[in-house]
C-alpha distance (Angstrom), angle and dihedral (degrees) to the residues before:
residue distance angle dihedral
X1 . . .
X2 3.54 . .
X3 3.85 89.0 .
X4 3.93 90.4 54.2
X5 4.12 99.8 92.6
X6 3.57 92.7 47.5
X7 3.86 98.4 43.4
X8 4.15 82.1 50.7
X9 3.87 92.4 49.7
X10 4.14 92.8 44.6
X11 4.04 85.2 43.5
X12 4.08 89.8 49.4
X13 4.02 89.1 37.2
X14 3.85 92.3 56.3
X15 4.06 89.2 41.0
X16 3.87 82.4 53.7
X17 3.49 93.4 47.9
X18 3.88 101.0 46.3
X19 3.61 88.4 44.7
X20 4.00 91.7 61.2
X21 3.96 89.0 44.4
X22 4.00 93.0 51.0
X23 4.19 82.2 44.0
X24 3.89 82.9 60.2
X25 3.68 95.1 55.3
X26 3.74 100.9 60.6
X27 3.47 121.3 113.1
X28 4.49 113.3 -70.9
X29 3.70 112.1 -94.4
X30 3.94 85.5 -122.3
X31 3.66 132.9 78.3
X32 3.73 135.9 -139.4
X33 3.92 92.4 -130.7
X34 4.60 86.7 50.7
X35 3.58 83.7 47.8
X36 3.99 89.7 50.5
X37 3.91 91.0 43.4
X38 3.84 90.7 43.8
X39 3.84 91.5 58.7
X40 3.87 88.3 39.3
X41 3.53 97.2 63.5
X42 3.94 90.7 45.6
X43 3.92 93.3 55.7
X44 4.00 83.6 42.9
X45 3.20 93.1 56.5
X46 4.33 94.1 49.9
X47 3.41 88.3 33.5
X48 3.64 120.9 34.4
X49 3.95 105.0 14.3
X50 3.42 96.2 75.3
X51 3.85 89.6 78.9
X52 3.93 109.0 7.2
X53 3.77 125.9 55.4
X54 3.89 113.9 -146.7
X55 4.41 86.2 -134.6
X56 3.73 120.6 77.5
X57 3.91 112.9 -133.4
X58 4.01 98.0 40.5
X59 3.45 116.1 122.3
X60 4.18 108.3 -77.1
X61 4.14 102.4 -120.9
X62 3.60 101.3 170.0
X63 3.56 111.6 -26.4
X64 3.82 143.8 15.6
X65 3.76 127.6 -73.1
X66 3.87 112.6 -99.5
X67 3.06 92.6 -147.2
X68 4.03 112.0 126.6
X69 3.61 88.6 1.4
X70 3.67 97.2 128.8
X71 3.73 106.8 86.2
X72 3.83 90.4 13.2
X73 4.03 130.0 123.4
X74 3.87 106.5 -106.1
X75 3.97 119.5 -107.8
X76 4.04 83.8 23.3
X77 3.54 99.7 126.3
X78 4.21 108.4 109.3
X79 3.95 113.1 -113.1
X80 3.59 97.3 13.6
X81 3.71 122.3 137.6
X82 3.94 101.5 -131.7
X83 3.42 119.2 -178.0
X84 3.87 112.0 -114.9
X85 3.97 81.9 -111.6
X86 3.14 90.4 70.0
X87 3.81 105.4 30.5
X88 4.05 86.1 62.9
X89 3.86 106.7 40.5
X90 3.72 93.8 86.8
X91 3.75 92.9 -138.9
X92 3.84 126.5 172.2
X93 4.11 112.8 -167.8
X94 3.30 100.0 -120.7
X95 3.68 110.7 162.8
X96 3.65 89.8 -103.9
X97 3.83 94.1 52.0
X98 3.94 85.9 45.4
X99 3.43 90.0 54.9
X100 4.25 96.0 51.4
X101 4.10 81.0 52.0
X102 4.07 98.0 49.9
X103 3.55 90.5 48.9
X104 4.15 100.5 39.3
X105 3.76 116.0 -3.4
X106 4.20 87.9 177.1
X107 3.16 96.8 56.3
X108 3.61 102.6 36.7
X109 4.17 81.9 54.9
X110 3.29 115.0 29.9
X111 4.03 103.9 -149.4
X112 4.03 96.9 25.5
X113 3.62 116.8 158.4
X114 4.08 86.7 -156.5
X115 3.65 102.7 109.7
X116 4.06 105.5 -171.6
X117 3.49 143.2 151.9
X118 3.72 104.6 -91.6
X119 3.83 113.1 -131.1
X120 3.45 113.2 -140.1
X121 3.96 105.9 174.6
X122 3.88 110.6 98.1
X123 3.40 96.9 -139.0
X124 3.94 96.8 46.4
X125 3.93 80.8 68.6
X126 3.12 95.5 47.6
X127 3.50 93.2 55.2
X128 3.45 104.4 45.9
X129 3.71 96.5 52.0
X130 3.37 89.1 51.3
X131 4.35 85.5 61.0
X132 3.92 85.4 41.4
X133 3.63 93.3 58.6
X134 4.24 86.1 53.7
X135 4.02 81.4 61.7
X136 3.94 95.4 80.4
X137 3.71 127.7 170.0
X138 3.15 126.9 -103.4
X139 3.84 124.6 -94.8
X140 3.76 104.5 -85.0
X141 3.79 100.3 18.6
């Protein structure tokens, strides 16, 4: 009986113990899609920033804000200069149509005054649409 408290304190101690281990096997506090957006807004910001801002009523340098654009009509963006390209090709940026731009805005519109670095890598699309779809609208807009 003498044995008893220490048997109880090993028994709680390896309880403890297993507890923290099993704690350790839950699920990441990270997500593929935060990963995807986190990489997203780096190549948007090597990329894209250089002429878009991701906030709507900034001063326009070179290009429109993307914000909203996901979802919205193409040359939409009040007291932008679209090129006529653009203004007629009835797009939508849908993430497919998104895609067809990232990787060859020329050929995607024929006439586009856009001049970008294409990029080609799959997943470099994927991951900066992903960050574009973080740049919502505003209510009402």
């Amino acid at each position: 009986m003498k044995y008893l408290p220490i048997f109880i304190l090993s028994a709680a101690g390896i309880v403890a113990m297993a507890t923290g281990g099993f704690a350790q096997l839950r699920a990441p506090s990270w997500s593929l899609l935060h990963a995807e957006q986190v990489a997203g807004r780096q190549l948007f910001i090597d990329h894209c920033a250089p002429c878009h801002t991701p906030k709507r009523d900034t001063r326009i340098v070179l290009g429109p804000s993307l914000q909203g654009v996901v979802g919205r009509p193409a040359a939409s963006v009040p007291g932008f200069p679209y090129s006529d390209g653009l203004k007629k090709s009835g797009l939508v940026w849908t993430e497919d149509n998104l895609r067809k731009w990232i990787a060859d805005s020329a050929h995607t519109v024929p006439d586009t005054l856009m001049p970008h670095v294409s990029l080609s890598d799959p997943a470099e699309a994927i991951y900066l649409i992903a960050y574009l779809k973080t740049l919502k609208a505003p209510a009402g807009r």
